[in-house]
PDB file of N, H, CA, C and O in Angstrom:
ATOM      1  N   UNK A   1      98.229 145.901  76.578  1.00  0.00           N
ATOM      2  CA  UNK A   1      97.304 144.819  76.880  1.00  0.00           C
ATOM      3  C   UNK A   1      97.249 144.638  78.397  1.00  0.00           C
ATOM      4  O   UNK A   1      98.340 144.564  78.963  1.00  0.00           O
ATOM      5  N   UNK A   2      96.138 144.554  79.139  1.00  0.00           N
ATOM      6  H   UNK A   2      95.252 144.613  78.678  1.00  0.00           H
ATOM      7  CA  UNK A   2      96.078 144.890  80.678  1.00  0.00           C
ATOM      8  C   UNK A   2      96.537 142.749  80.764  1.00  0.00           C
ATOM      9  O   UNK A   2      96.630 141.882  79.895  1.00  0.00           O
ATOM     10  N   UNK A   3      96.687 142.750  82.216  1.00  0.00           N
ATOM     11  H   UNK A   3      96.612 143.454  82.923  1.00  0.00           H
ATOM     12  CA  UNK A   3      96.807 141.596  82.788  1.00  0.00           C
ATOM     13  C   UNK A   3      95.617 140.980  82.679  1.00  0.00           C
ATOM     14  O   UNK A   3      94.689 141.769  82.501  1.00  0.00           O
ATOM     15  N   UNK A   4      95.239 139.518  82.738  1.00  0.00           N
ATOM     16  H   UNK A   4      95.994 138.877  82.883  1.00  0.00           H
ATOM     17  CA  UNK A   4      94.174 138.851  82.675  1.00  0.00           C
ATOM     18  C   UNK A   4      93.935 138.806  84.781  1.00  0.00           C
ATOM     19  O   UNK A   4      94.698 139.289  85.616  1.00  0.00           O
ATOM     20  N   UNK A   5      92.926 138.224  84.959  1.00  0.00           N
ATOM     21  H   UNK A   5      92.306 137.831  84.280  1.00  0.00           H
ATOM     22  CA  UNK A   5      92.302 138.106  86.105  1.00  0.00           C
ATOM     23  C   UNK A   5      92.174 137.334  86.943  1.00  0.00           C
ATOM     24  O   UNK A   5      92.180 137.435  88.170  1.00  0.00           O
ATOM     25  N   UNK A   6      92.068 136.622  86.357  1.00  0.00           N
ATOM     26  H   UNK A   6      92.063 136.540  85.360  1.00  0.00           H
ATOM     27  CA  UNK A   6      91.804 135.200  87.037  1.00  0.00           C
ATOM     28  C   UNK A   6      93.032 134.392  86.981  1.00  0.00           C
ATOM     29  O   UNK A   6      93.591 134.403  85.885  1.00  0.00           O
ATOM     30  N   UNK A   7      93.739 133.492  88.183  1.00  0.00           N
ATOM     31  H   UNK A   7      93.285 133.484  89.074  1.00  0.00           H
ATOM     32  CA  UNK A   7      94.635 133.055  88.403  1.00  0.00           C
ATOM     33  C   UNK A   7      95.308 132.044  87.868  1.00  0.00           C
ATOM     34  O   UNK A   7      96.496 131.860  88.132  1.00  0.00           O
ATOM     35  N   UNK A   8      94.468 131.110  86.877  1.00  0.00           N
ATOM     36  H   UNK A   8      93.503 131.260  86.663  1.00  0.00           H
ATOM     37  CA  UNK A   8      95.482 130.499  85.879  1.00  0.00           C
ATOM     38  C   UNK A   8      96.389 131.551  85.221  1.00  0.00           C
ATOM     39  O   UNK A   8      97.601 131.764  85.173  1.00  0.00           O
ATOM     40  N   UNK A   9      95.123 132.190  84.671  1.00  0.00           N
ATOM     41  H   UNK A   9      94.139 132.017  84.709  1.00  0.00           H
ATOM     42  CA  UNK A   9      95.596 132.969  83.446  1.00  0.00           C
ATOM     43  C   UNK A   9      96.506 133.887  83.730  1.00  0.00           C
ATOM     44  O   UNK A   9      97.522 134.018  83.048  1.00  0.00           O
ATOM     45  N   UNK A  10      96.228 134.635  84.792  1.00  0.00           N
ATOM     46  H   UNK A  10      95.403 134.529  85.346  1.00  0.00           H
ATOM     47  CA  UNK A  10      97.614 135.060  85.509  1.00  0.00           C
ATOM     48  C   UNK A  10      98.855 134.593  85.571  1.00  0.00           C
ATOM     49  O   UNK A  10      99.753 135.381  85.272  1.00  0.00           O
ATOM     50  N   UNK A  11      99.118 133.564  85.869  1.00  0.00           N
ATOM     51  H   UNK A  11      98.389 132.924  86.112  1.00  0.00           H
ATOM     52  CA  UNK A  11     100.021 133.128  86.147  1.00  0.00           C
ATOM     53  C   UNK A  11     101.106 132.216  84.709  1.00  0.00           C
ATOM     54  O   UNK A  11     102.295 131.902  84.679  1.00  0.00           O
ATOM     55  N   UNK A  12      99.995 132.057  83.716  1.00  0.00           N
ATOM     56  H   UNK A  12      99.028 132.312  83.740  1.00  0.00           H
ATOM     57  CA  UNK A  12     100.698 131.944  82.867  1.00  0.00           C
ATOM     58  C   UNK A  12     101.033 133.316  82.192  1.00  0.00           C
ATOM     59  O   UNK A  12     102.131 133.511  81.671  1.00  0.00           O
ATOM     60  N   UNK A  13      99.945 134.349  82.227  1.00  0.00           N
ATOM     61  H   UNK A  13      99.054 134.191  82.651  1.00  0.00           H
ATOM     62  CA  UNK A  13     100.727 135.547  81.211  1.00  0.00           C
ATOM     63  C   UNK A  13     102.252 135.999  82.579  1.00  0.00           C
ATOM     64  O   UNK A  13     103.182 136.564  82.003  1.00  0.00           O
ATOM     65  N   UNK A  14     102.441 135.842  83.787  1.00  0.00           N
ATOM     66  H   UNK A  14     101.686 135.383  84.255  1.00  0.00           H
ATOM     67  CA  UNK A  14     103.147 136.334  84.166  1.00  0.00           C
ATOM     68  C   UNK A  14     104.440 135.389  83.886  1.00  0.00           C
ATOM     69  O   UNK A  14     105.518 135.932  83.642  1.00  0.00           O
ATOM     70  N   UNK A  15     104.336 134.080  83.920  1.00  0.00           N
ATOM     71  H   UNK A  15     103.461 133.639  84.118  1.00  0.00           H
ATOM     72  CA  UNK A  15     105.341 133.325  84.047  1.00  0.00           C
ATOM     73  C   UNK A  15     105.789 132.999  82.790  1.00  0.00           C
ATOM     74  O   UNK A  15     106.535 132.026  82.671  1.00  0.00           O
ATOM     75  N   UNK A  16     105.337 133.890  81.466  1.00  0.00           N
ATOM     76  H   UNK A  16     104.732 134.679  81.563  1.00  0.00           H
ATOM     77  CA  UNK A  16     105.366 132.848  80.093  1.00  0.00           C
ATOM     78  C   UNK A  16     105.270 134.253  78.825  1.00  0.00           C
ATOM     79  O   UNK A  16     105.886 134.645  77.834  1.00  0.00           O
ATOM     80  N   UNK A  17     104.328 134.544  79.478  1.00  0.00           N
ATOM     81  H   UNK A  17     103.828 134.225  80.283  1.00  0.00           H
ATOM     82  CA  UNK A  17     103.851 136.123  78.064  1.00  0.00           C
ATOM     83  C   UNK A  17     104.431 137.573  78.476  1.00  0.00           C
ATOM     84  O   UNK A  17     104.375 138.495  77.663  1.00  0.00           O
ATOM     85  N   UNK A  18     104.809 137.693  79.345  1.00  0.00           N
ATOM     86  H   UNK A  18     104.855 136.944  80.006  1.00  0.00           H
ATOM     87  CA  UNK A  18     104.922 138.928  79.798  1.00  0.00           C
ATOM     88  C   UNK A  18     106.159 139.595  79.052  1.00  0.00           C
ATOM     89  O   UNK A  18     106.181 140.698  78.505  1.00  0.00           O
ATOM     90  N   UNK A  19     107.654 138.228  79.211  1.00  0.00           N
ATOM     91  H   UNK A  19     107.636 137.333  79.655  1.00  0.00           H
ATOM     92  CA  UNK A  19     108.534 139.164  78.602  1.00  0.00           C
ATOM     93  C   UNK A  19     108.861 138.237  77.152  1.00  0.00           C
ATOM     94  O   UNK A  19     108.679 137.043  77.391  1.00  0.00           O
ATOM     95  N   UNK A  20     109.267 138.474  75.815  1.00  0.00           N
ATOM     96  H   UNK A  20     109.415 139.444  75.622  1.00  0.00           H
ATOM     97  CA  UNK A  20     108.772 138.400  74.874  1.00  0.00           C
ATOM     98  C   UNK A  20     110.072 137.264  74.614  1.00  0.00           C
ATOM     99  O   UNK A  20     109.970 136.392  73.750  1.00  0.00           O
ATOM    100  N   UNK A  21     111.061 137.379  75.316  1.00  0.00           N
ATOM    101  H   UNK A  21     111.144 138.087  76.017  1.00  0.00           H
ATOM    102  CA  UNK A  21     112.188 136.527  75.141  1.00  0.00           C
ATOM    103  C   UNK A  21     112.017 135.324  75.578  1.00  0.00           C
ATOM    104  O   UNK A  21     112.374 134.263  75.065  1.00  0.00           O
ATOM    105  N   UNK A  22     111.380 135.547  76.682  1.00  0.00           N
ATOM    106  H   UNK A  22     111.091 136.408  77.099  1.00  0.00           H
ATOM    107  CA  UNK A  22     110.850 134.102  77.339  1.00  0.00           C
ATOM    108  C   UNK A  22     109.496 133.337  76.661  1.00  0.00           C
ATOM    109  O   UNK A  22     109.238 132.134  76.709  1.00  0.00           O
ATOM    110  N   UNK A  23     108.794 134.307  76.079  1.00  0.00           N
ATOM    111  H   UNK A  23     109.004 135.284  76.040  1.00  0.00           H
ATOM    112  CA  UNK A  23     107.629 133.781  75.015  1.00  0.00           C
ATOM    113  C   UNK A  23     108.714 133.095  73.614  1.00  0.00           C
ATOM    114  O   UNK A  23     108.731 131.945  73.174  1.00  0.00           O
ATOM    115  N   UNK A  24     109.256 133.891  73.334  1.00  0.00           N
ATOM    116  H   UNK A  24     109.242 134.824  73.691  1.00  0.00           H
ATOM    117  CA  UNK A  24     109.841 133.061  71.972  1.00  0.00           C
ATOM    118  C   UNK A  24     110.940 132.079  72.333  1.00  0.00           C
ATOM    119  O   UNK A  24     111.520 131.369  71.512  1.00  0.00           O
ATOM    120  N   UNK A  25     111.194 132.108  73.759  1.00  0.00           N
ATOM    121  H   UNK A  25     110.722 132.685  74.427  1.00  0.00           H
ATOM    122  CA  UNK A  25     112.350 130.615  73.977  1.00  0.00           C
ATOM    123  C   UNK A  25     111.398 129.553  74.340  1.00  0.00           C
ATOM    124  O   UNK A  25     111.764 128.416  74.044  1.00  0.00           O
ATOM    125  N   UNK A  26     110.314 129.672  74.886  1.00  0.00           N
ATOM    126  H   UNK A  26     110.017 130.596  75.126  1.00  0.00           H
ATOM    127  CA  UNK A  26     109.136 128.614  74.822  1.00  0.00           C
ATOM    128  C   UNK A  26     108.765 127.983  73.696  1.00  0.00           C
ATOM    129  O   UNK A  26     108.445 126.802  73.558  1.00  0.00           O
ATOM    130  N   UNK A  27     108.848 129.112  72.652  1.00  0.00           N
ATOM    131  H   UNK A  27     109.108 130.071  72.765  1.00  0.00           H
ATOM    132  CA  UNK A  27     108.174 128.635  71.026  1.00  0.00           C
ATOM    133  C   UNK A  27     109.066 127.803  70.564  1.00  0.00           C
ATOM    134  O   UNK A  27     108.852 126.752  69.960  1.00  0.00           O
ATOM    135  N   UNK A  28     110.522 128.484  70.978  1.00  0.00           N
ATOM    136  H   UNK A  28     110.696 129.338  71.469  1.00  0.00           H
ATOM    137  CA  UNK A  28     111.729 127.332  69.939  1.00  0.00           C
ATOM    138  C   UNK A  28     111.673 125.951  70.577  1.00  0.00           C
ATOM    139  O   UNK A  28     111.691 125.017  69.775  1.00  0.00           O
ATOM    140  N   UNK A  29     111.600 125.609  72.036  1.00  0.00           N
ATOM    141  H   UNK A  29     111.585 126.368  72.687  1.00  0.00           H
ATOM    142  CA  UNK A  29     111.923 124.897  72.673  1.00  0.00           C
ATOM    143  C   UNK A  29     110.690 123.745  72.461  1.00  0.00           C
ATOM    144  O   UNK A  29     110.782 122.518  72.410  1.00  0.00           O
ATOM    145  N   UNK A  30     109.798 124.406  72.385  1.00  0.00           N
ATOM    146  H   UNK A  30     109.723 125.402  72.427  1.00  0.00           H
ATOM    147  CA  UNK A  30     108.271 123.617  72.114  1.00  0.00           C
ATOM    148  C   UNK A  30     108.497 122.838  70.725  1.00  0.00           C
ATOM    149  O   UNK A  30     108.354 121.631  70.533  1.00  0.00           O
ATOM    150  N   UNK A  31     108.926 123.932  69.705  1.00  0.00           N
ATOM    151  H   UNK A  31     109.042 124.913  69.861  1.00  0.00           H
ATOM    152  CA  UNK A  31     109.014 123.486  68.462  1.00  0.00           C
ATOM    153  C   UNK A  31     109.835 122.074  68.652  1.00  0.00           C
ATOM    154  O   UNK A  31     109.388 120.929  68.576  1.00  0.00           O
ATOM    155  N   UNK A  32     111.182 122.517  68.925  1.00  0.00           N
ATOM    156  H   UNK A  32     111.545 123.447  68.986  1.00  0.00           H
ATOM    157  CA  UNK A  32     112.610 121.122  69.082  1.00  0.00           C
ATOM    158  C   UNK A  32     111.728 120.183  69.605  1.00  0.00           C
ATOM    159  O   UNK A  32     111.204 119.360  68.855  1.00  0.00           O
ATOM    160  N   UNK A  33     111.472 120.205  70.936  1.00  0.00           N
ATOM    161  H   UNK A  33     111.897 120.874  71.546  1.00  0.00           H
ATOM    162  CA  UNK A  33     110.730 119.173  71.277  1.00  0.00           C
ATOM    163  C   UNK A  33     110.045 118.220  70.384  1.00  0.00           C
ATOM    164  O   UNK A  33     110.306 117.071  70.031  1.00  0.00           O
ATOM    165  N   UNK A  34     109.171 118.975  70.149  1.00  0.00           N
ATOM    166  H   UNK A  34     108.959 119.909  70.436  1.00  0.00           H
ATOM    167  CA  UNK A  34     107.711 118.433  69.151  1.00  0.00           C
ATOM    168  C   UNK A  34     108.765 117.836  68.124  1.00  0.00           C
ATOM    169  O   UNK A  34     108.925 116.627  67.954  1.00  0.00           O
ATOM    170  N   UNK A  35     109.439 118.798  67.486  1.00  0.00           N
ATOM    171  H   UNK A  35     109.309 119.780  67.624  1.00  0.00           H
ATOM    172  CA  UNK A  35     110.180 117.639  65.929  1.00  0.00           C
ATOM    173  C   UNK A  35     111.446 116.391  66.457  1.00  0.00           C
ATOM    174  O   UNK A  35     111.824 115.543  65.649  1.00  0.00           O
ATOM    175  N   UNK A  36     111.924 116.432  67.697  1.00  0.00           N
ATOM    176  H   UNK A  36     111.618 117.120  68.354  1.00  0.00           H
ATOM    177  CA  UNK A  36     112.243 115.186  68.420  1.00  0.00           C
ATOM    178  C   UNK A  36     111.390 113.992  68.406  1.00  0.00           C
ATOM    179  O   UNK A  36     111.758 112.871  68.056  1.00  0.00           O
ATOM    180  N   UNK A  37     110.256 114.313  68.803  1.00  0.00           N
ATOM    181  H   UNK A  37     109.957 115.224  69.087  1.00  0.00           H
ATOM    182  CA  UNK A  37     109.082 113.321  69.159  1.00  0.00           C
ATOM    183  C   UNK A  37     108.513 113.188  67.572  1.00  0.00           C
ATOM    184  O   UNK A  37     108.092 112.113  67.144  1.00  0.00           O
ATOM    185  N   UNK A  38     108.538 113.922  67.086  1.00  0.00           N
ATOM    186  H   UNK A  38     108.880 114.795  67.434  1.00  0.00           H
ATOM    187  CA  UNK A  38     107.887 113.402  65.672  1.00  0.00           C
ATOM    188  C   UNK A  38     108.651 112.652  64.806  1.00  0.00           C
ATOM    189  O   UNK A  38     108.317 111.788  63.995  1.00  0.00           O
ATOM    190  N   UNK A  39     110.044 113.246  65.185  1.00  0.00           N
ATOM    191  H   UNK A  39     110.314 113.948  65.844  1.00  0.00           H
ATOM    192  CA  UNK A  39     111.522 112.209  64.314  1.00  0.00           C
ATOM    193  C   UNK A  39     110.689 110.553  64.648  1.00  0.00           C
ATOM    194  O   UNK A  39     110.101 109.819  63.854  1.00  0.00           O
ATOM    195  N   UNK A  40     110.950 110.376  66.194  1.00  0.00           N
ATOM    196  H   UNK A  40     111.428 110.972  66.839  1.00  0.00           H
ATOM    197  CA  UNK A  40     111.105 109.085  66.594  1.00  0.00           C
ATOM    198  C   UNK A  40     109.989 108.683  66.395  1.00  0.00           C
ATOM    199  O   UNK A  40     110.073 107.754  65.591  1.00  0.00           O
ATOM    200  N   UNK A  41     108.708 108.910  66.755  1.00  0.00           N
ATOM    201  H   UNK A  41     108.640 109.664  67.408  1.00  0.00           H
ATOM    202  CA  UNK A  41     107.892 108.399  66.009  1.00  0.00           C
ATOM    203  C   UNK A  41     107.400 108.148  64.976  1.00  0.00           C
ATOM    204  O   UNK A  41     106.460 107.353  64.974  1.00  0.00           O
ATOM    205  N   UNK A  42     107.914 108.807  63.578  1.00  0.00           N
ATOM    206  H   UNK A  42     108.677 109.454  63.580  1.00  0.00           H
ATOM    207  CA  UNK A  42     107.772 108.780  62.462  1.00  0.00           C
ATOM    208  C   UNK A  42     108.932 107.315  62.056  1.00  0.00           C
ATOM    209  O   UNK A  42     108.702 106.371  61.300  1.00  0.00           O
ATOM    210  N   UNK A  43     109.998 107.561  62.761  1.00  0.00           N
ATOM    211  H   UNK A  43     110.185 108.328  63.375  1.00  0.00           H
ATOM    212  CA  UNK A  43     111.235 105.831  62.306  1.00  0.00           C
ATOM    213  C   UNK A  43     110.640 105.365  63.136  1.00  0.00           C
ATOM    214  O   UNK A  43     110.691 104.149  62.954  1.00  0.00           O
ATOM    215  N   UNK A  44     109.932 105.640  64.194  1.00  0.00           N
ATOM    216  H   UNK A  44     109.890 106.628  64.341  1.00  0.00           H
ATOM    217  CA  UNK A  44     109.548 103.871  64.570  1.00  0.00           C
ATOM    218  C   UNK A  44     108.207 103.411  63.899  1.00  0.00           C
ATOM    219  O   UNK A  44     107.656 102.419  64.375  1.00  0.00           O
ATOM    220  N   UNK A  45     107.736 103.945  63.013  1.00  0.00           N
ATOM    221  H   UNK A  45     108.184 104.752  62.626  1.00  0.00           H
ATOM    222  CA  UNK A  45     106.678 103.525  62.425  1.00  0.00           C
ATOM    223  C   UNK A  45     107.101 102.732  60.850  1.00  0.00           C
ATOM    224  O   UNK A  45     106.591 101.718  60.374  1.00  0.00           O
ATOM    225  N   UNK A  46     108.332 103.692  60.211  1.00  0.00           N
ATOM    226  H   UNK A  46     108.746 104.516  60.598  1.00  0.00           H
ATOM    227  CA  UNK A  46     108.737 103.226  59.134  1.00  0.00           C
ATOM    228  C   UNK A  46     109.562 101.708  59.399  1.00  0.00           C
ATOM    229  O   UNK A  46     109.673 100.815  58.560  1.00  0.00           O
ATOM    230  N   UNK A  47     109.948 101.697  60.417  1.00  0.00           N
ATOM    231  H   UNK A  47     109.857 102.422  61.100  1.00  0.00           H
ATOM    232  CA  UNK A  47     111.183 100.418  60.790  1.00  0.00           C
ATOM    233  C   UNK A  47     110.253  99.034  61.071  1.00  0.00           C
ATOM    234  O   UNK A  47     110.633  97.950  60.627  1.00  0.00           O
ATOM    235  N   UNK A  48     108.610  99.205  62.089  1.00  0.00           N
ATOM    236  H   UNK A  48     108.302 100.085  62.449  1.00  0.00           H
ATOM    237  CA  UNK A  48     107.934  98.310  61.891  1.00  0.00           C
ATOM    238  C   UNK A  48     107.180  98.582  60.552  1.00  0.00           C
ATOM    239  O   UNK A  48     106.161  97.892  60.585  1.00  0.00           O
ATOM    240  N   UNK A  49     107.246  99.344  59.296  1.00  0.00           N
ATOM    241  H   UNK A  49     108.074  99.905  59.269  1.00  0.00           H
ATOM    242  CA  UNK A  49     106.246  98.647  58.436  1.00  0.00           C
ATOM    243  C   UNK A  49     107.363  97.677  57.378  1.00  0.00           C
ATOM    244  O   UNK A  49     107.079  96.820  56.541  1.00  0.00           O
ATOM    245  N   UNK A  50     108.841  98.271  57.858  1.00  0.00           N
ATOM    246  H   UNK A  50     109.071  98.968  58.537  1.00  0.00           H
ATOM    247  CA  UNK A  50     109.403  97.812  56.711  1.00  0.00           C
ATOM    248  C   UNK A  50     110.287  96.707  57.099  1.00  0.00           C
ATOM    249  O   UNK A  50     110.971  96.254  56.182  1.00  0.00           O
ATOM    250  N   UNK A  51     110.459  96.029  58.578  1.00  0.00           N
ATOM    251  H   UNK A  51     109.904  96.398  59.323  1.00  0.00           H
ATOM    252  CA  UNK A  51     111.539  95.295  59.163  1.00  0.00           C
ATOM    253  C   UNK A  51     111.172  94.195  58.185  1.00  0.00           C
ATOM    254  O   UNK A  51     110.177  93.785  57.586  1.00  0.00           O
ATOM    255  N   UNK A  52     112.815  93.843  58.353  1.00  0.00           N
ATOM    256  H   UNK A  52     113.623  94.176  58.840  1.00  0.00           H
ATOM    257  CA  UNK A  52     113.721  92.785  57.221  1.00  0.00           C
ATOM    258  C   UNK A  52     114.063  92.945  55.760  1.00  0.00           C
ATOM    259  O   UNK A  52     114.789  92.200  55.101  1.00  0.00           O
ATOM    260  N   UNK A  53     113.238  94.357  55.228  1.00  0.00           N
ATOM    261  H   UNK A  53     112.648  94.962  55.763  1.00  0.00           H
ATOM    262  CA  UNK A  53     113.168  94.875  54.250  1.00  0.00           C
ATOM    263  C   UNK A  53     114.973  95.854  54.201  1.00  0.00           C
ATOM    264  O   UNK A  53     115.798  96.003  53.300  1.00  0.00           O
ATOM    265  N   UNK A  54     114.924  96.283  55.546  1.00  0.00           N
ATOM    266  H   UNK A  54     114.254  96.162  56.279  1.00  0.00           H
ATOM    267  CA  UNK A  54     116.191  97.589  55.869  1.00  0.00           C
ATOM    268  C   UNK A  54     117.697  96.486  55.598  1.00  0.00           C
ATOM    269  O   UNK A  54     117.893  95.291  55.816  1.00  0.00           O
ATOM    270  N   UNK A  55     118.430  97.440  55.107  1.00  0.00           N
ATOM    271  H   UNK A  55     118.270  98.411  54.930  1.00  0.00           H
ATOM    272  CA  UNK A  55     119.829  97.141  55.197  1.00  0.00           C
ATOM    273  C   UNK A  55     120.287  96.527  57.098  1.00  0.00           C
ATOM    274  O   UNK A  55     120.675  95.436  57.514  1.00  0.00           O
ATOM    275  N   UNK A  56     120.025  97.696  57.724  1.00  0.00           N
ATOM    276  H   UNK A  56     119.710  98.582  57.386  1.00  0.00           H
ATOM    277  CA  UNK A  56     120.231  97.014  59.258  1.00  0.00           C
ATOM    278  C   UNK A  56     119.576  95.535  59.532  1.00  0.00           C
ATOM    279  O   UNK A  56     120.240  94.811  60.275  1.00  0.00           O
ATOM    280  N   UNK A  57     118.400  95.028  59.037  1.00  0.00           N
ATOM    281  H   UNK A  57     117.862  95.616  58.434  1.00  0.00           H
ATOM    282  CA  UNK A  57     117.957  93.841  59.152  1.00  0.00           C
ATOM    283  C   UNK A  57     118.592  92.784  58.649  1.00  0.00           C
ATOM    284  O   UNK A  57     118.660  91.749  59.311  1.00  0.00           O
ATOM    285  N   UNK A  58     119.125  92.878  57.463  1.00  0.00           N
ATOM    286  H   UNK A  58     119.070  93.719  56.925  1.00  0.00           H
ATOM    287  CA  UNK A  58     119.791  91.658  56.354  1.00  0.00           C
ATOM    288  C   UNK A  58     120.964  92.202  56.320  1.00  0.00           C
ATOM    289  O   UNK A  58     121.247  91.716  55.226  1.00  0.00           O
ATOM    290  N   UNK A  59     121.990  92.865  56.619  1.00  0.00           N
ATOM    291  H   UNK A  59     121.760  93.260  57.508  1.00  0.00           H
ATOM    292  CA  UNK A  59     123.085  93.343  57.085  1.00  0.00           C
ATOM    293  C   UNK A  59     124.218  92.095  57.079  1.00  0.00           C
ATOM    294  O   UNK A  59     125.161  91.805  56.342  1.00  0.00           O
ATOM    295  N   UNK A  60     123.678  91.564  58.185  1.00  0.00           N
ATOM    296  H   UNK A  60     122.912  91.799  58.783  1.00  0.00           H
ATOM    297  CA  UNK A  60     124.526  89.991  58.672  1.00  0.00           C
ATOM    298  C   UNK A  60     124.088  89.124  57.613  1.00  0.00           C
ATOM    299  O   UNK A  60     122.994  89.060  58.173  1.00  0.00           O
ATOM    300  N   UNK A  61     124.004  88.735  57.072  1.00  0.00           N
ATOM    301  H   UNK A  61     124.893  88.787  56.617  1.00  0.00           H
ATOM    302  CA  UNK A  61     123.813  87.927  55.448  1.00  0.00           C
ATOM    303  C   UNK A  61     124.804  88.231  54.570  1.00  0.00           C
ATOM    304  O   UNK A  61     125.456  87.466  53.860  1.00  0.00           O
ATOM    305  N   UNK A  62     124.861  89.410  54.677  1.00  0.00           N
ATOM    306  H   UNK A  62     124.330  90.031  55.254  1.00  0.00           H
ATOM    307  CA  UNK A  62     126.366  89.646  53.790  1.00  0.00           C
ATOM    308  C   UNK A  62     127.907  89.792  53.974  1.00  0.00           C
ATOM    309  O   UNK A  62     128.884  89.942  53.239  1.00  0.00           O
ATOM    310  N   UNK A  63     127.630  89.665  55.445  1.00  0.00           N
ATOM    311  H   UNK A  63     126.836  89.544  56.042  1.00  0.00           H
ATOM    312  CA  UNK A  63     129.211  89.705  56.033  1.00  0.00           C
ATOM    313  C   UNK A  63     129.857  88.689  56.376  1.00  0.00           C
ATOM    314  O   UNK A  63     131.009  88.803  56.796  1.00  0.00           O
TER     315      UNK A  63
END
C-alpha cells in the first residue's frame, strides 16, 4: 500500500499505521478507554435514576 500524500494523512499513516504493533496498541488502548468512559457513564446514569432506591442510599437506616 503506497503512502498517502497529503500531510494530515501522512502523518497519521506514519505516526499510527505504518507499524502494525503500534496500530493494534492504539485499538486496545482506544477500546479500554472508551469502556472506562462508558462504565462511568452508564453508573452515573443508573445511580441518578435510582437514588434512595440503592442499598448505599438507605444504608444508614439500618445501622
Amino acid at each position: 500500500m503506497p503512502a498517502p500524500e497529503t500531510g494530515i494523512a501522512r502523518t497519521l499513516y506514519n505516526s499510527a499505521f505504518r507499524r502494525n504493533s503500534v496500530f493494534v496498541g492504539i485499538i486496545f488502548a482506544t477500546a479500554f478507554t472508551f469502556e472506562v468512559g462508558f462504565d462511568k457513564v452508564t453508573d452515573y446514569i443508573w445511580d441518578s435514576r435510582n437514588k434512595g432506591k440503592q442499598w448505599k442510599d438507605i444504608k444508614d437506616n439500618y445501622q
